[in-house]
Kinemage of the C-alpha trace (Angstrom):
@kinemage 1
@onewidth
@group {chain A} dominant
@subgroup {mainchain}
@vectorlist {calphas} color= white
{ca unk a 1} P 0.000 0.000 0.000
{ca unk a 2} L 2.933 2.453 0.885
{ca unk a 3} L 4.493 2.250 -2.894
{ca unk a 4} L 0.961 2.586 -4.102
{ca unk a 5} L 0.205 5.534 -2.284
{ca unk a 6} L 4.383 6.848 -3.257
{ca unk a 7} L 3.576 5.548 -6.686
{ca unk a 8} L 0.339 8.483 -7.014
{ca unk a 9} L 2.115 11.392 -5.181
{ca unk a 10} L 4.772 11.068 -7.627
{ca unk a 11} L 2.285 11.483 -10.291
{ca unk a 12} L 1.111 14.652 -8.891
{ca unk a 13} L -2.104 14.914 -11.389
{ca unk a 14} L -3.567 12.076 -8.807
{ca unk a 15} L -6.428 13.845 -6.251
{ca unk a 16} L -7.422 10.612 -5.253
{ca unk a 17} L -6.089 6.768 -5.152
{ca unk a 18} L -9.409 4.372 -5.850
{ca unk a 19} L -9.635 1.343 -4.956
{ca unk a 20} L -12.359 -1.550 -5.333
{ca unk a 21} L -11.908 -4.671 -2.958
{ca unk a 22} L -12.685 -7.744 -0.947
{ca unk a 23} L -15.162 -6.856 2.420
{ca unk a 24} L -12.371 -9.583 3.782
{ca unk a 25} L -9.535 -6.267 3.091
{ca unk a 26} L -11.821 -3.346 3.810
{ca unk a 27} L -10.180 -3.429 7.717
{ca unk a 28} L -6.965 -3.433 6.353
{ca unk a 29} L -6.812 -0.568 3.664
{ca unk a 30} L -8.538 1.662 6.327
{ca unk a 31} L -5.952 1.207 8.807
{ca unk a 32} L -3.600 2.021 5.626
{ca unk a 33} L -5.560 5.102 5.346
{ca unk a 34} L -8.219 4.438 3.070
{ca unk a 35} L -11.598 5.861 3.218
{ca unk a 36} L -15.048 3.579 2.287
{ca unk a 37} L -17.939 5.526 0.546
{ca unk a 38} L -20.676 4.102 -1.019
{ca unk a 39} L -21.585 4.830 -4.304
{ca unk a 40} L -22.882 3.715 -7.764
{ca unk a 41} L -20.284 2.472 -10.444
{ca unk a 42} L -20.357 2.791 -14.069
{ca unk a 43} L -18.257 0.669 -16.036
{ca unk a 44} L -18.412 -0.948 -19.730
{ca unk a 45} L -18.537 -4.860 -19.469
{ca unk a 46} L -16.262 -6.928 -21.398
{ca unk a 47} L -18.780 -7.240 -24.905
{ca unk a 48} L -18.592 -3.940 -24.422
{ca unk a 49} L -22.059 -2.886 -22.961
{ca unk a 50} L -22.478 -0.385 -19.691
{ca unk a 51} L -22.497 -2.048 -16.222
{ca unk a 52} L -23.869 -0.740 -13.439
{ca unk a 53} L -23.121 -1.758 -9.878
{ca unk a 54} L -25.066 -0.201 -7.999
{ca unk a 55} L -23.836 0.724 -4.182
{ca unk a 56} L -22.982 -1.688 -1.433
{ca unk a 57} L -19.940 -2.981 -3.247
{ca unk a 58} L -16.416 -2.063 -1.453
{ca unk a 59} L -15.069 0.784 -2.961
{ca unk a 60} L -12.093 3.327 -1.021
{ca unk a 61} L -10.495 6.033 -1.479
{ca unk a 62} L -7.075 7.762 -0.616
{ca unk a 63} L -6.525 11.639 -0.656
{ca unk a 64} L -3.626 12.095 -2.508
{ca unk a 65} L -3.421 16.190 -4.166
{ca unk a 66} L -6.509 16.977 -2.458
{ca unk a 67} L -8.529 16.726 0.874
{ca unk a 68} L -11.039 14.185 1.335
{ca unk a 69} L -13.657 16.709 1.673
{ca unk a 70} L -12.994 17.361 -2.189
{ca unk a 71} L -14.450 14.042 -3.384
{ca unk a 72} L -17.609 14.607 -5.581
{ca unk a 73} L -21.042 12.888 -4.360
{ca unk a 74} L -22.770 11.099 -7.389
{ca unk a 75} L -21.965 8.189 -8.997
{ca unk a 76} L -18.718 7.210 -10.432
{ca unk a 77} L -17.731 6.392 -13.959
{ca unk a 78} L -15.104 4.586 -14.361
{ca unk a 79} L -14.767 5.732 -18.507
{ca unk a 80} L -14.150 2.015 -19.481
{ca unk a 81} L -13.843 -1.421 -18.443
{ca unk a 82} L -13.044 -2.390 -14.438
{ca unk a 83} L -10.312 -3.431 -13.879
C-alpha cells in the first residue's frame, strides 16, 4: 500500500487513489488510510455494454493532491472497463 500511495504522489495529477476490494480487506486498507464511501459504479462490461453496480460494493479512497472533503457525491464512472 505504501508504494501505491508513493507511486500516485509522484504522479502529482492524482487527487485521489481508488480502490475496489474484498469486504475480507476493507479493515486493512482503512488502517492504511483508506476511506469507504458508497456509491454507484459505471463501467463498460467486457462485450462492451455499460455495467452498473449499484452501491454496497467495497469501494475506497485515498486523498492524494486533495482533501477528502474534495471528493464529488454522485456516482462514479469509471470511462471504461473495471479493472
Amino acid at each position: 500500500m505504501e508504494r501505491a500511495e508513493r507511486s500516485m504522489k509522484d504522479h502529482h495529477s492524482v487527487a485521489f487513489g481508488y480502490l475496489g476490494c474484498r469486504k475480507q480487506v476493507v479493515a486493512f486498507s482503512e488502517v492504511c488510510g483508506w476511506t469507504r464511501i458508497v456509491a454507484r459504479e459505471r463501467s463498460i462490461g467486457r462485450k462492451g455494454a455499460p455495467v452498473v453496480d449499484e452501491p454496497g460494493r467495497p469501494i475506497l479512497i485515498r486523498p492524494i493532491s486533495a482533501s477528502l472533503e474534495l471528493w464529488p457525491d454522485g456516482d462514479i464512472n469509471l470511462r471504461g472497463r473495471a479493472w
